[in-house]
N, C-alpha and C positions, 0 to 999 in steps of 0.2 A: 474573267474569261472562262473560266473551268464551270462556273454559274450558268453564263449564256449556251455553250457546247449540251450541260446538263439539259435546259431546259428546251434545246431544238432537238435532241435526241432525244426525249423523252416524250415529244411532240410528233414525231416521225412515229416512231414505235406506236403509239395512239392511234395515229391517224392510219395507219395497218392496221390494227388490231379491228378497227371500224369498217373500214373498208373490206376487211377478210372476213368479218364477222355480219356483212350483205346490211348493216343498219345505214350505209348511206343508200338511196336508193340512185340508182342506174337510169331511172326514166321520170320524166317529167308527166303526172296525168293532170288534163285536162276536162274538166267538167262538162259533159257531153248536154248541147239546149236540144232537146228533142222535137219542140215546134221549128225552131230552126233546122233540124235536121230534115224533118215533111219540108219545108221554102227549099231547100237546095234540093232535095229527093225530084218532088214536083211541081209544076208551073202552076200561079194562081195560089190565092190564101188557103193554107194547108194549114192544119196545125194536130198537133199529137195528142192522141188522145189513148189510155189505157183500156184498152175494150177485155181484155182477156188478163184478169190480176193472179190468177192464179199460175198466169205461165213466168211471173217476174220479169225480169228484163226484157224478155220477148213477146212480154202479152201489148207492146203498142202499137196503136199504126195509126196512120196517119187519116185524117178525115178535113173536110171541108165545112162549112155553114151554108144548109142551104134551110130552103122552106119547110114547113112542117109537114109537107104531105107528099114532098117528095122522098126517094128511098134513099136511107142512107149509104153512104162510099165509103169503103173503108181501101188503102193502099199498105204496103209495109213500109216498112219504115229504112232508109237504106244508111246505117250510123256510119258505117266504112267511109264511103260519099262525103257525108258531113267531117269526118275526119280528116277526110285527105285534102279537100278543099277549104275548110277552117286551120288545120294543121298540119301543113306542107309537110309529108312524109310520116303522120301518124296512125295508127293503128287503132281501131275500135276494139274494145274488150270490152267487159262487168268485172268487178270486183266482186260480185255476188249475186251469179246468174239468178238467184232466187227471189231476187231483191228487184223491185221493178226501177226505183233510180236509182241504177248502179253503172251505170255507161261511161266510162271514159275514153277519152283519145289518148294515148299511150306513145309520146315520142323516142 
């Protein structure tokens, strides 16, 4: 008995010690599709495309396929949108706004 009390008290105190020490993490992230994110943004086949790599996360947007001598569209890309509607009540961030795939949805 003195065994078992040892080892769920010594499991408590751990499981503080982690918890107070922020290694368990608080939010679940979810791996943001960014061509999926242009399909909910906009109507008709969208798909995401990095036009601008040096802005990282924010260099994408969104374009469509069209003919070769037409001009091309470019739209932003709305990841909040795709958040909130792939994950009920999450939040868009970067993990590394430098980083062009760095997008999660953030519950």
């Amino acid at each position: 008995m003195r065994r078992i009390k040892a080892v769920i008290a010594s499991t408590v105190v751990g499981l503080g010690l982690v918890v107070g020490g922020g290694v368990v993490a608080n939010a679940a992230d979810y791996k943001v599709n960014l061509t999926e994110a242009c399909a909910v943004t906009n109507t008709g086949y969208w798909y995401a495309q990095l036009v601008y790599p040096s802005q990282g996360a924010y260099g994408w947007r969104c374009t469509y396929p069209q003919l070769p001598w037409e001009t091309k569209v470019y739209k932003s890309v709305d990841v909040q949108k795709y958040c909130t509607a792939r994950y009920y009540g999450s939040v868009a961030t970067t993990t590394n706004p430098s980083v062009a795939d760095s997008w999660v949805c953030r519950k």
